[in-house]
C-alpha positions in Angstrom: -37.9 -57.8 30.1 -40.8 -55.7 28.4 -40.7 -53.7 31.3 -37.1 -52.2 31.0 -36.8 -52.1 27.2 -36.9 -48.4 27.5 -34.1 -48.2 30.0 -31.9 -51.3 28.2 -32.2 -48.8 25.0 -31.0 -45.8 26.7 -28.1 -47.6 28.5 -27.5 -49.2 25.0 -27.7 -46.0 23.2 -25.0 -44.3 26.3 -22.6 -47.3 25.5 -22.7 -46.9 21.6 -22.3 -43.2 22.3 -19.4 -43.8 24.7 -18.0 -46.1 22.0 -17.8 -43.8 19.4 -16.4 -40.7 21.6 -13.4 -43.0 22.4 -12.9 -44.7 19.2 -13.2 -41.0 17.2 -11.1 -39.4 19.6 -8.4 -42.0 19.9 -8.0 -41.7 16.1 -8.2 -37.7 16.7 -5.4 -38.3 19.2 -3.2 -40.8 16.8 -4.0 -37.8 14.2 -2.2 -35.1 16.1 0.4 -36.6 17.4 1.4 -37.4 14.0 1.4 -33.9 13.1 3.9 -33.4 15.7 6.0 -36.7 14.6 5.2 -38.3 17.9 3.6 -41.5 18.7 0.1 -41.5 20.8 0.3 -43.6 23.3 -3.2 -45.5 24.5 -2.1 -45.7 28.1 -1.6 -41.9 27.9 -5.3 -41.3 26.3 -7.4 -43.6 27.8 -5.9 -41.5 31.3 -7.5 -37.7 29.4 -10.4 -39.8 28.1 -11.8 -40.8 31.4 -11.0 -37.5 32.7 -12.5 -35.6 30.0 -15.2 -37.7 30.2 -16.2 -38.0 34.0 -15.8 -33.9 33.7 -18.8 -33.6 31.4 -21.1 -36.2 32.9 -20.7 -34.2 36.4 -21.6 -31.1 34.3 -24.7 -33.0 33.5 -25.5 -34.4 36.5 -25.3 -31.1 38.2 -27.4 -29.5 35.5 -30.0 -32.5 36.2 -30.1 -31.7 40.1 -30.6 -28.5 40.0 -33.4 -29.5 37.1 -35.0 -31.9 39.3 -34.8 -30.0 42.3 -36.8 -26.5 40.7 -39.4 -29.3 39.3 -40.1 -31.0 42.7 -40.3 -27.6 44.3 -42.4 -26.0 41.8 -45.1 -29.5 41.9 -45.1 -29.3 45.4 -46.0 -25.4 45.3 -48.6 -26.7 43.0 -49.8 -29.4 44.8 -50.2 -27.7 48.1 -52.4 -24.8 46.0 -54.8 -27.2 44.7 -54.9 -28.6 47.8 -55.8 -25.6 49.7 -58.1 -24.8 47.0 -59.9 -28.2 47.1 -60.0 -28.1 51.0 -62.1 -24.8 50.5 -64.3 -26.3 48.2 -64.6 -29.2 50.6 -66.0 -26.7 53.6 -68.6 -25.2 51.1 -69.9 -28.4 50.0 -70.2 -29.9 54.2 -71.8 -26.7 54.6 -74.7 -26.6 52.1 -75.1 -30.2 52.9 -75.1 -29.3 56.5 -77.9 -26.7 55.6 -80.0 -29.2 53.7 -79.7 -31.8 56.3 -80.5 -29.6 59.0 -83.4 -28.3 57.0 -84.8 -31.5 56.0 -84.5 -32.5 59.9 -86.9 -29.0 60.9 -89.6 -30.2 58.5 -89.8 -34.0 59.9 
């Protein structure tokens, strides 16, 4: 249980939030259409709510894609420098060591 606290708090904290964006905006709705001496129906506003709603989380999740996508690319540019860069490093050390092993080899 320890081990998912952090994602049990998020998911907690996206269902109070969710909570409160329906709860404020149903009384936003009831609010207006009193001003226009009309009746809100729930049936009418849960229909925008999910709506509105699933439209903004696909904002985000597009916004996260395209996050997570330039961050994989740009680690795996980065990755693949070091790795080229270690790789030469690599050669230089066999090399010296090749030299001191053949050296040590002439004097025996």
């Amino acid at each position: 249980m320890a081990r998912y606290r952090a994602a049990i708090l998020m998911a907690g904290f996206a269902i109070l939030c969710l909570v409160i964006h329906f709860y404020s905006g149903w009384k936003a709705d009831i609010n207006e259409a009193a001003m226009h001496g009309q009746s809100a129906t729930f049936g009418d506003y849960f229909i925008e709510w999910i709506r509105d709603t699933f439209e903004n989380l696909q904002s985000e999740f597009w916004q996260l894609a395209v996050q997570f996508a330039l961050l994989a690319g740009f680690f795996e540019f980065m990755r693949v420098k070091a790795y080229e860069e270690d790789e030469e490093d690599m050669k230089q050390r066999l090399t010296r060591i090749e030299a001191k092993l053949d050296a040590q080899s002439g004097e025996r």
